[in-house]
DSSP file (Angstrom, degrees, kcal/mol; ACC not computed):
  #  RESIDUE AA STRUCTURE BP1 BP2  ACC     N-H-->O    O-->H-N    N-H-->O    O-->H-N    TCO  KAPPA ALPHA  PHI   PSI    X-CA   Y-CA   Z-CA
    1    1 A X    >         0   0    0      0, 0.0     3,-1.2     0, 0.0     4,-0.3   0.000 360.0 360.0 360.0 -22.4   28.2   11.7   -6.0
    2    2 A X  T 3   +     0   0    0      1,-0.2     0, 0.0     2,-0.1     0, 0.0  -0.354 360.0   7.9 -51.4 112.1   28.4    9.3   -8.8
    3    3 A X  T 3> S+     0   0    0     -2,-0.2     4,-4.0     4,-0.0     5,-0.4   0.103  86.2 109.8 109.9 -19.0   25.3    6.6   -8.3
    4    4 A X  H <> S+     0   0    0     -3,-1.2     4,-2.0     1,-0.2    -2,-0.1   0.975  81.2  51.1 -71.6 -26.7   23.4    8.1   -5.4
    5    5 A X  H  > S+     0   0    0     -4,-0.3     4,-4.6     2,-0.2    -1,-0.2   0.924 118.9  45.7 -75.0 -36.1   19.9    9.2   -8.1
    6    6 A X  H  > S+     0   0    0      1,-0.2     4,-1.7     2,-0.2     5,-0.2   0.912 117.4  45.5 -60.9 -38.0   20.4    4.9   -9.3
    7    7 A X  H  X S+     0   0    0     -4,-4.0     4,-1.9     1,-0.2    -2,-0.2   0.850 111.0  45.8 -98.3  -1.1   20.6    4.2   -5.7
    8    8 A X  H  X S+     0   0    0     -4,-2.0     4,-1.9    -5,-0.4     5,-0.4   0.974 113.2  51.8 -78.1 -34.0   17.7    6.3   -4.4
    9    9 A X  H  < S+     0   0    0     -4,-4.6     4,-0.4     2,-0.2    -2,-0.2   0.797 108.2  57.0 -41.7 -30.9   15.4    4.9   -7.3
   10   10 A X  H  X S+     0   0    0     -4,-1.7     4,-1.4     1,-0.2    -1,-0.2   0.925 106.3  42.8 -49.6 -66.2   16.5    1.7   -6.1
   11   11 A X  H  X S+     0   0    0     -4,-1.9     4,-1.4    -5,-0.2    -1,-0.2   0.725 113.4  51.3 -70.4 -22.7   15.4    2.1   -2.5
   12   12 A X  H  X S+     0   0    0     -4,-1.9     4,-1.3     2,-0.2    -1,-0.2   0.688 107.9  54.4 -90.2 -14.9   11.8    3.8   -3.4
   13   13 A X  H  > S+     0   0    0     -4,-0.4     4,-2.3    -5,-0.4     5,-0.3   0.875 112.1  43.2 -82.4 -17.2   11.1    0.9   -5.8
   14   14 A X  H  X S+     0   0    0     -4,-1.4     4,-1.4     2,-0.2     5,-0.3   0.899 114.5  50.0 -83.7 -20.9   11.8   -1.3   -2.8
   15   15 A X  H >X S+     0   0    0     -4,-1.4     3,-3.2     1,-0.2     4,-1.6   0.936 113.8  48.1 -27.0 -95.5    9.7    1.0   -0.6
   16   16 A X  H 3X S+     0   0    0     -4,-1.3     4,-2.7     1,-0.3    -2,-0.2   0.600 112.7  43.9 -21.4 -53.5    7.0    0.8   -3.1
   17   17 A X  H 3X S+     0   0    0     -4,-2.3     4,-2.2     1,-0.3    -1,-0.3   0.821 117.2  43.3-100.3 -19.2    7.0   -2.7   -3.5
   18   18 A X  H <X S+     0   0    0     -3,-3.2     4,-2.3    -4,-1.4     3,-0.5   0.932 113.9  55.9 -78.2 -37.7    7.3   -3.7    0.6
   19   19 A X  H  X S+     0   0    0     -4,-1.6     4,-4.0    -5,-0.3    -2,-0.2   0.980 106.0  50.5 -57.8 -57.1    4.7   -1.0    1.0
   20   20 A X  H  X S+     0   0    0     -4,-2.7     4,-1.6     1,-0.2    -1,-0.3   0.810 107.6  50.9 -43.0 -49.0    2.8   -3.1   -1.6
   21   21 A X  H  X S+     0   0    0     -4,-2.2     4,-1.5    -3,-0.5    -2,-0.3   0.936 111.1  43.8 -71.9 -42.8    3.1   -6.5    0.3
   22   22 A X  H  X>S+     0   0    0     -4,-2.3     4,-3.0     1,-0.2     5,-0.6   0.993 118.5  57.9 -84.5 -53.9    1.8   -5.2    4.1
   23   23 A X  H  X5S+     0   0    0     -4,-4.0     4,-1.8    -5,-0.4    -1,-0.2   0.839 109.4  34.9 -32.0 -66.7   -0.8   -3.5    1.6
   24   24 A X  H  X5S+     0   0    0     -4,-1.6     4,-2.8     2,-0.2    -2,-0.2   0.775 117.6  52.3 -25.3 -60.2   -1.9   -6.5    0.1
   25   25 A X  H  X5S+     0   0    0     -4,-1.5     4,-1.6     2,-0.2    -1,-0.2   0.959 114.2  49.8 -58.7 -68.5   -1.6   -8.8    3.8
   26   26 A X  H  X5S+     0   0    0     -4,-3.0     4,-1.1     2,-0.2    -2,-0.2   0.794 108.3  53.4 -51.7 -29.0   -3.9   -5.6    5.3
   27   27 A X  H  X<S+     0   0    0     -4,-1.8     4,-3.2    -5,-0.6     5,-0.3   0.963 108.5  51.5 -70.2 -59.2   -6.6   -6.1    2.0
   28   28 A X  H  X S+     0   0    0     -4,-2.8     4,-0.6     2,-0.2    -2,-0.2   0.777 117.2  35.4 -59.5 -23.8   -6.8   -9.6    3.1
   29   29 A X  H >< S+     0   0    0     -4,-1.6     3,-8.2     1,-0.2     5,-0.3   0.848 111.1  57.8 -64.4 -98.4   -7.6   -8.6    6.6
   30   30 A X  H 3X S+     0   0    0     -4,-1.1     4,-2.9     1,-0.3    -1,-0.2   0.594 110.4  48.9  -2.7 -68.2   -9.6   -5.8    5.7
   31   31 A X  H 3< S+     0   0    0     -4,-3.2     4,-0.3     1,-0.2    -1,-0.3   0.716 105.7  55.2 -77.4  10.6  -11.7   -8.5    3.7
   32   32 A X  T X< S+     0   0    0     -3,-8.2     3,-1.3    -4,-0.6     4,-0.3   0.928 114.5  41.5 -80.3 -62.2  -12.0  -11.0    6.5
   33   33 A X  T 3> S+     0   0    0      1,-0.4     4,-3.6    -4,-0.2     8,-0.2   0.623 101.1  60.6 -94.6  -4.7  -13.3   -8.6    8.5
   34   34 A X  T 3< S+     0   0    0     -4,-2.9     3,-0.4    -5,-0.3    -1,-0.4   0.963 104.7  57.7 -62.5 -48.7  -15.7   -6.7    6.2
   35   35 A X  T X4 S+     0   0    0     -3,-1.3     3,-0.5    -4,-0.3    -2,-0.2   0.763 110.6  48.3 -38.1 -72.1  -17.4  -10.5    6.0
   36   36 A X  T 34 S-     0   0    0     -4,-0.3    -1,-0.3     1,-0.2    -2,-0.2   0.540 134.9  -3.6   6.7 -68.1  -17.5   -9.7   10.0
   37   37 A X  T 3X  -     0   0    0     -4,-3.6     4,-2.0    -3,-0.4    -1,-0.2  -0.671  57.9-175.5-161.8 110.4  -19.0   -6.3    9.7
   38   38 A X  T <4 S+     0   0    0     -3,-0.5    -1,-0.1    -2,-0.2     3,-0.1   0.809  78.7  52.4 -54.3 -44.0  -19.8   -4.3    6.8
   39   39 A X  T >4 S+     0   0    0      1,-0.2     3,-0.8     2,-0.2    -1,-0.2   0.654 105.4  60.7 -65.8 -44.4  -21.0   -1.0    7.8
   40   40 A X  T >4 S+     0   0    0      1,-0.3     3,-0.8    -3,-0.1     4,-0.3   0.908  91.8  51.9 -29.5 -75.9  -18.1   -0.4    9.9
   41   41 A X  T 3X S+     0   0    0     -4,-2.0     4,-2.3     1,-0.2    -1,-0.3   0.177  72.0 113.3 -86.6  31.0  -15.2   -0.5    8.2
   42   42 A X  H <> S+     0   0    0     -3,-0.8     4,-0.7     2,-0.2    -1,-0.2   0.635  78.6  53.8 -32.7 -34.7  -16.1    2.1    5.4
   43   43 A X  H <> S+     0   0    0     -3,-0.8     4,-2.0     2,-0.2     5,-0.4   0.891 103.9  54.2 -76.3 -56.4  -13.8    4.5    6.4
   44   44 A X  H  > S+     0   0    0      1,-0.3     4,-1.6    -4,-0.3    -2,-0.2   0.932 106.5  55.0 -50.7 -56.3  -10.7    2.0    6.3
   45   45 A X  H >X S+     0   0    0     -4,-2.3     4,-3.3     2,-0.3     3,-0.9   0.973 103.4  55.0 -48.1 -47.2  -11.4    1.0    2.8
   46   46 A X  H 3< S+     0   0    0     -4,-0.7     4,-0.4     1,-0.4    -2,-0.2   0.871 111.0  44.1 -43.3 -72.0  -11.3    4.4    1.8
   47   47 A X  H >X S+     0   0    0     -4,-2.0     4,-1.3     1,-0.2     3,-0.8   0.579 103.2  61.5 -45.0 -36.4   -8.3    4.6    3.1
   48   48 A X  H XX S+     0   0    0     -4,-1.6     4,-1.9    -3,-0.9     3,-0.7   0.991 113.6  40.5 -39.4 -75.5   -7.1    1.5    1.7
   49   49 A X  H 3< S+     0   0    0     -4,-3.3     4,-0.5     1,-0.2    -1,-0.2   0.595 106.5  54.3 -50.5 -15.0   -7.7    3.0   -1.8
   50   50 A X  H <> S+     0   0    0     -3,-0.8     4,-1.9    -4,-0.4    -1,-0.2   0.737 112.4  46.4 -97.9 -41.3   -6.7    5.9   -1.4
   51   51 A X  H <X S+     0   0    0     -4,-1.3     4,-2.8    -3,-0.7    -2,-0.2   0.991 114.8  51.9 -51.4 -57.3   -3.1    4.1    0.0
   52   52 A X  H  X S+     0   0    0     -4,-1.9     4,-1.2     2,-0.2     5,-0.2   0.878 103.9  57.2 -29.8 -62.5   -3.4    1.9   -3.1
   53   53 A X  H  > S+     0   0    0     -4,-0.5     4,-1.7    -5,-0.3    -1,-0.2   0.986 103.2  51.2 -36.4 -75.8   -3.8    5.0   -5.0
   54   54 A X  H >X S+     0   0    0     -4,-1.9     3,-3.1     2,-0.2     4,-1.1   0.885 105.7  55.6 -48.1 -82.5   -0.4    6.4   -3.8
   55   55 A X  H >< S+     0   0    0     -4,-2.8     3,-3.9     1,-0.3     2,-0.5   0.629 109.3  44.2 -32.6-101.3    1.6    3.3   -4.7
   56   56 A X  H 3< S+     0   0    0     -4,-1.2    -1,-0.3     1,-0.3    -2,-0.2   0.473 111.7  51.9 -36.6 -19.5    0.6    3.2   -8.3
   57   57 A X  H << S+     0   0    0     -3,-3.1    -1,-0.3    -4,-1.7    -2,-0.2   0.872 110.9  58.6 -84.3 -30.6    1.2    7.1   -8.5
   58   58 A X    <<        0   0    0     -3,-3.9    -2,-0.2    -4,-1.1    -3,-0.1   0.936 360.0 360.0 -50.8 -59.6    4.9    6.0   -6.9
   59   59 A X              0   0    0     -4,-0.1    -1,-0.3    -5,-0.1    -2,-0.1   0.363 360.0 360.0 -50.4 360.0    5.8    4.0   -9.3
């Protein structure tokens, strides 16, 4: 049993932190295509932040 609490922290910070790059890769989209059309994507930022959100509370 010895290890397993070190090695799950381990693996959710590496969650967290890939979860964090495709975030990131998806803002930059997200902000090509707001240029593209603003009105639209309102709901998908929300969501963005609200994803955004979630990581920092992860950590």
């Amino acid at each position: 049993m010895e290890g397993t609490v070190e090695q799950e922290g381990h693996d959710a910070k590496q969650d967290c932190s890939m979860a964090k790059r495709l975030l990131s890769a998806r803002q930059q989209h997200m902000q090509h295509l707001v240029k593209q059309k603003k009105g639209a994507l309102r709901p998908f930022l929300v969501e963005a932040n609200r994803v955004k959100r979630l990581a920092v509370m992860m950590q």
